[in-house]
N, C-alpha and C positions, 0 to 999 in steps of 0.2 A: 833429811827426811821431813823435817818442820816447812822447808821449802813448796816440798810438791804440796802438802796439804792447804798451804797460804794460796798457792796460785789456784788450789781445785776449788776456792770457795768464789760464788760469783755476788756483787749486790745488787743487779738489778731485779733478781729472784726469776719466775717461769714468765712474767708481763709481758717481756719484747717477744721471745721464742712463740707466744700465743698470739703475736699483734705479725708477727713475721707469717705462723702460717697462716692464720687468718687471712693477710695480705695475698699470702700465695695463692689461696681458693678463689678467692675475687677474683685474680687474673685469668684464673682457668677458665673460671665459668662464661665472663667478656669476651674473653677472646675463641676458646676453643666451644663449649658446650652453648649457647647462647646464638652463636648463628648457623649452628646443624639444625637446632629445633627451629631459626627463621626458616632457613632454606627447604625441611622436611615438608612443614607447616605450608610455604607458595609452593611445593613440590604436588600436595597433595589438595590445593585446592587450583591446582591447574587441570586436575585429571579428572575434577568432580564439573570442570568447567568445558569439558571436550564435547565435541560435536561435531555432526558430519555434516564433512567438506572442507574440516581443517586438515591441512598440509600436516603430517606430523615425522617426529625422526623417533625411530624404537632406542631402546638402549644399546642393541645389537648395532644401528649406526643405519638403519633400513630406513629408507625415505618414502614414504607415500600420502596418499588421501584415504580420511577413514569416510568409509560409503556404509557400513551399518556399527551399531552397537544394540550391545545387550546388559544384561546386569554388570558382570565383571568379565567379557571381554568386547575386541572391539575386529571389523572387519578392515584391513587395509587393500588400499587396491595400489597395486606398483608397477601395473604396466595394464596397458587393455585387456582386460580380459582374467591379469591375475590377481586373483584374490587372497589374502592370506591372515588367519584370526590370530590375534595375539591378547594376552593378558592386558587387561587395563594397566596394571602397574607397570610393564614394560613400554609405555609410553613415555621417552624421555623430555621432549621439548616441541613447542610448534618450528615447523620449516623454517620458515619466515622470521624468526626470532633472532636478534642478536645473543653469540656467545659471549659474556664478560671474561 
């Protein structure tokens, strides 16, 4: 019995266990939480950047040129003739853009 109690006492005390999760948060936030907010951050200063006659792709995956905008939405045209308004924010990317 004097055994289990010997092994259950630690000396480094709470120090590492607070420097381990410490260490774990750091890595979250670099790697996970820190390039969602780059990526949201150029997401949403591409859409404040739009204008017609750029080529653009919707998130639906629709390809066209936008020929009018308004406050928050935008007019795409996808074939002669056809016109179709969609949400600002459903603007995924310009045409023309490389995918990484």
């Amino acid at each position: 019995m004097q055994t289990i109690f010997l092994q259950a006492t630690t000396d480094g005390g709470m120090m590492p266990q607070l420097l381990m999760f410490g260490a774990i948060i750091l890595v979250f936030y670099f790697f996970m939480i820190r390039p969602q907010q780059k990526k949201a951050k150029d997401q949403k200063k591409f859409r404040d950047e739009l204008t017609k006659g750029m080529n653009v792709v919707t998130i639906g995956g629709l390809h066209g040129r936008i020929v009018a905008m308004e406050n928050d939405t935008v007019v795409i045209e996808v074939d002669k003739g056809v016109r179709l308004t969609f949400e600002k924010s459903s603007i995924s990317m310009e045409a023309t853009a490389k995918v990484n």
